[in-house]
C-alpha positions as CSV (number, residue, x, y, z in Angstrom):
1,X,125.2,125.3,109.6
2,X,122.3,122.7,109.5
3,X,121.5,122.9,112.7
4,X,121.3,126.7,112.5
5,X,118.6,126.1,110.0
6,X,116.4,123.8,111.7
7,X,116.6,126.7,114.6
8,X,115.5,129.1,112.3
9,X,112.8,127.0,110.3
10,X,111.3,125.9,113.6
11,X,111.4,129.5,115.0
12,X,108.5,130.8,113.2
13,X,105.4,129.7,115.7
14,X,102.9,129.5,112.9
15,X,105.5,126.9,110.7
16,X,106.1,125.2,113.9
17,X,102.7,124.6,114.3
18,X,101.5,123.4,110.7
19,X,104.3,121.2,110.6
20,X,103.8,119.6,113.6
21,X,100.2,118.8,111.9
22,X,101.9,117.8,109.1
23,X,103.8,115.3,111.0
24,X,100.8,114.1,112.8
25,X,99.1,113.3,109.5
26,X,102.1,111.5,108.0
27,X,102.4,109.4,111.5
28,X,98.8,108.6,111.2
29,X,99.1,107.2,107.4
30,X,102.1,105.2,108.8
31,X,100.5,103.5,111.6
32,X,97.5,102.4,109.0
33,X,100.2,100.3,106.7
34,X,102.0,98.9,109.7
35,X,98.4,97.6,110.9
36,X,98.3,96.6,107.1
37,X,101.7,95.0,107.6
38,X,100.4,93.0,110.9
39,X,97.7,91.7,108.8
40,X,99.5,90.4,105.8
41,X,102.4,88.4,107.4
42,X,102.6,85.2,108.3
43,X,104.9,85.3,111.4
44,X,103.2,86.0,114.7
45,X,106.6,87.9,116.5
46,X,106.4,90.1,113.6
47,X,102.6,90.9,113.5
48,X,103.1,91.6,117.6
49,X,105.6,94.1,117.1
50,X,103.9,95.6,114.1
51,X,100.6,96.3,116.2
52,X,102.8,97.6,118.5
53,X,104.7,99.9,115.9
54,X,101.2,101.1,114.6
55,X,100.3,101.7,118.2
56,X,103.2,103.9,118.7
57,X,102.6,105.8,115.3
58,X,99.2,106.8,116.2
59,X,100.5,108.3,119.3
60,X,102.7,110.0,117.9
61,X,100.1,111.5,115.4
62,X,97.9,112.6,118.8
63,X,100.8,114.3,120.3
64,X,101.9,116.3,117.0
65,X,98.1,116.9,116.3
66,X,97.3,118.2,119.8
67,X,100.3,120.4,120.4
68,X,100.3,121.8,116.5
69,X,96.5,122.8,117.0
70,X,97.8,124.3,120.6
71,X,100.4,126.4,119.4
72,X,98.0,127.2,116.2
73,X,95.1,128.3,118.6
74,X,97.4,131.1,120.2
75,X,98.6,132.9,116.9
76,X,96.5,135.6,115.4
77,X,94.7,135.1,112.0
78,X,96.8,135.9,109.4
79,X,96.0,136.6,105.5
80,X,98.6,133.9,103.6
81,X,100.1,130.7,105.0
82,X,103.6,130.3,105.6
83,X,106.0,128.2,103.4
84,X,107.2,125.0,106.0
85,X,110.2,124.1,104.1
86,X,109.5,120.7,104.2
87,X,112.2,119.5,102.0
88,X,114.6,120.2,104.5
89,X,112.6,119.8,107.9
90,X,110.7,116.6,106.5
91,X,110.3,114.5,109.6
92,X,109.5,111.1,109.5
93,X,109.3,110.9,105.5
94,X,110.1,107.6,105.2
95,X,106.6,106.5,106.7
96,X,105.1,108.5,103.2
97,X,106.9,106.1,100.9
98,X,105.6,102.7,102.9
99,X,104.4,100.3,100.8
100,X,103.6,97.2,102.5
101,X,101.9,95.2,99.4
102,X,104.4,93.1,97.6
103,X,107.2,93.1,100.2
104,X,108.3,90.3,102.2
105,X,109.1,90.6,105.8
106,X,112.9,91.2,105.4
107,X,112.2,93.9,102.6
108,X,109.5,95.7,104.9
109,X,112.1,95.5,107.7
110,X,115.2,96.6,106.0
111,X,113.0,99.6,104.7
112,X,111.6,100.4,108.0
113,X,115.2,100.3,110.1
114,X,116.4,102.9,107.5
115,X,113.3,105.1,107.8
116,X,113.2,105.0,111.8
117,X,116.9,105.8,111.9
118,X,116.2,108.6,109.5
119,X,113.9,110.1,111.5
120,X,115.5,109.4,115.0
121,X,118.5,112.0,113.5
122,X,115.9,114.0,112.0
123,X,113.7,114.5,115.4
124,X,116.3,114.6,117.9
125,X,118.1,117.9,115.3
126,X,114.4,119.1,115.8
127,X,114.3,118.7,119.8
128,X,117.5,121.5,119.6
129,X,116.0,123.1,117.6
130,X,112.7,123.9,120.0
131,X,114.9,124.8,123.0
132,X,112.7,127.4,123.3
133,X,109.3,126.0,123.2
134,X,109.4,123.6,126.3
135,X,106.5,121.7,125.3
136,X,106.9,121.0,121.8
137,X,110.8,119.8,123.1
138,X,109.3,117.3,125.2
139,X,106.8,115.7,122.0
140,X,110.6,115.2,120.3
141,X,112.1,113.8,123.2
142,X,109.0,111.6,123.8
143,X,108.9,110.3,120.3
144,X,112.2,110.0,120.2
145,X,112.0,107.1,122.5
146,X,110.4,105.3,120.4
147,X,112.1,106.0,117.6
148,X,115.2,104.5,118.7
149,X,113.1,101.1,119.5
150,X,111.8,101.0,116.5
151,X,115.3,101.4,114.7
152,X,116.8,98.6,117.2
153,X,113.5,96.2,116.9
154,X,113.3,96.1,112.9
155,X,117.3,95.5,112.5
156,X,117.0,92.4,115.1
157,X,114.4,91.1,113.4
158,X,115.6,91.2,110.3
159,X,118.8,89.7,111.7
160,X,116.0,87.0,112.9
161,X,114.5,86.4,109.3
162,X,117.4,86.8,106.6
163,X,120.9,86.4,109.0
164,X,122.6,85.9,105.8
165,X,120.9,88.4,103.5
166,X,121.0,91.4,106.0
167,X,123.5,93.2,104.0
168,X,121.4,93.1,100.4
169,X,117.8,93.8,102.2
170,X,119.6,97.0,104.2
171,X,121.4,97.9,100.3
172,X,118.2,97.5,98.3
173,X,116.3,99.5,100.7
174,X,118.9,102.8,100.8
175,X,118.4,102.2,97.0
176,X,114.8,102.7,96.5
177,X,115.1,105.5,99.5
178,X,117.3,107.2,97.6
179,X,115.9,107.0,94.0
180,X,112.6,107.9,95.3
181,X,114.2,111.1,96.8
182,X,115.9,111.3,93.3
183,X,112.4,111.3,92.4
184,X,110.8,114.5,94.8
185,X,114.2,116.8,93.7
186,X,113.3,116.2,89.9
187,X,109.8,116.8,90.7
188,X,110.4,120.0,92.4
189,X,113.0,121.5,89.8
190,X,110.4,120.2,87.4
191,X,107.8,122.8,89.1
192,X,110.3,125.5,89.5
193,X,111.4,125.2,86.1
194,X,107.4,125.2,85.2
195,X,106.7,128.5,86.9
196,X,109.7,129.9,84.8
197,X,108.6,129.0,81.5
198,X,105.2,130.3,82.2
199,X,106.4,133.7,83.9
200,X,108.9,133.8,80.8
201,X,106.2,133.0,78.2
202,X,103.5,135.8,80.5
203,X,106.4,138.7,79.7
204,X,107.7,137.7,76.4
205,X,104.8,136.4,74.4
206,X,101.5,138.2,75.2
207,X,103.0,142.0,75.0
208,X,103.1,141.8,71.4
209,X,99.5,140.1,71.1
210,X,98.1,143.0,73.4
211,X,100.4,145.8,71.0
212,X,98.5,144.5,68.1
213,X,95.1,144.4,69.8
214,X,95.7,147.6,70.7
215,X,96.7,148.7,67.0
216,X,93.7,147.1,66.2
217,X,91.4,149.0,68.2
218,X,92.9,152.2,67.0
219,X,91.8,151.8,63.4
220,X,88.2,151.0,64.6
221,X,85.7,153.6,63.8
222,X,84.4,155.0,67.2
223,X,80.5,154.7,68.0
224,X,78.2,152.3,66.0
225,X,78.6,151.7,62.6
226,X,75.1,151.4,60.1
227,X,75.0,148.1,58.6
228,X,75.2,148.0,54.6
229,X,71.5,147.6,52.9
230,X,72.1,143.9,51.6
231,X,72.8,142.8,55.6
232,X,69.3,144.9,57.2
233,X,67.5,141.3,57.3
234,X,70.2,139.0,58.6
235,X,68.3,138.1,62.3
236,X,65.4,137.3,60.0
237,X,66.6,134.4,58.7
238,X,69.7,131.5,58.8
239,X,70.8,132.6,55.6
């Protein structure tokens, strides 16, 4: 049943193409705190592969940017946007949530594995899901590639720098992944419930505010009304 969703999320040509951009920018922003990450630790294997992570995320962020603008280029102008359902398509979402100040190597590691295997699920669902947009199947495949080095590179490594604290790193990271997605579900039930209260308060409280203005207006004298002798020189003065 998922997978019948991705097919008809990706579908659309115009989503297709905004979320590809969408992807491209949150790549981009991911490959600027990995060469964050390179600058702040003190091992040299690690600031290596972290260049060459960053490397791979700005790739990635030219090949989602080029073919979203392609597919955008070839779709007539339309008058409103497209929703593109990104709470269920999201991509590589872990990369949005990246903080690289404050965390040691095993904690930046451990948070990175989970995000690049997240996203290796989430891509190769997507690559189906384009089965009939060649191009755009061969992005997913490409990225892909380096998706699955990027899971297997951060889990040796961390196997490398905390053998014996794996296990907590990898736990404390699915923790914080999964209270900050705790986080976006409140925040959008908190705008859905918003709109409600607003539409509710629209229908329920101004009617009987525009009923009394209007019952006002109806025991107004029509025309202009003369002013009363004592009130002739009021613009003369402040008083």
């Amino acid at each position: 049943m998922l997978q019948l969703l991705h097919r008809w999320i990706w579908r659309d040509a115009e989503r297709r193409g905004r979320k590809l951009l969408n992807f491209a920018e949150t790549e981009a922003d991911g490959g600027r705190d990995l060469v964050r990450a390179a600058e702040l630790t003190q091992d040299a294997t690690l600031r290596r592969l972290y260049m060459v992570h960053a490397a791979d995320e700005d790739r990635h962020a030219a090949l989602f940017r080029t073919r979203g603008m392609t597919i955008l280029r070839t779709l007539p102008a339309r008058g409103s946007t497209i929703a593109e359902l990104n709470w269920i398509s999201p991509g590589e979402r872990g990369l949005d949530d990246l903080r690289v100040h404050g965390a040691c190597d095993a904690s930046l590691l451990a948070f990175l594995h989970l995000s690049e295997k997240t996203a290796a699920g989430h891509f190769a669902a997507y690559e189906d899901a384009v089965r009939n947009d060649p191009p755009t199947r061969a992005v997913f495949r490409e990225i892909l590639r380096d998706e699955t080095f990027h899971m297997n590179y951060t889990l040796v490594q961390l196997n490398r720098i905390a053998p014996r604290r794996r296990r907590l790193h990898l736990w404390r990271a699915r923790l914080a992944r999964l209270w900050k997605a705790y986080l976006r579900v409140m925040s959008a039930v908190a705008g859905v419930m918003g709109n409600v209260i607003l539409t509710l308060q629209y229908f329920i409280l101004l009617p009987p505010f525009a009923i009394l203005a209007k019952r006002a207006e109806r025991q107004e004298t029509p025309g202009w009304t003369p002013l009363q002798p004592e009130r002739e020189g009021a613009l003369e003065s402040q008083y």
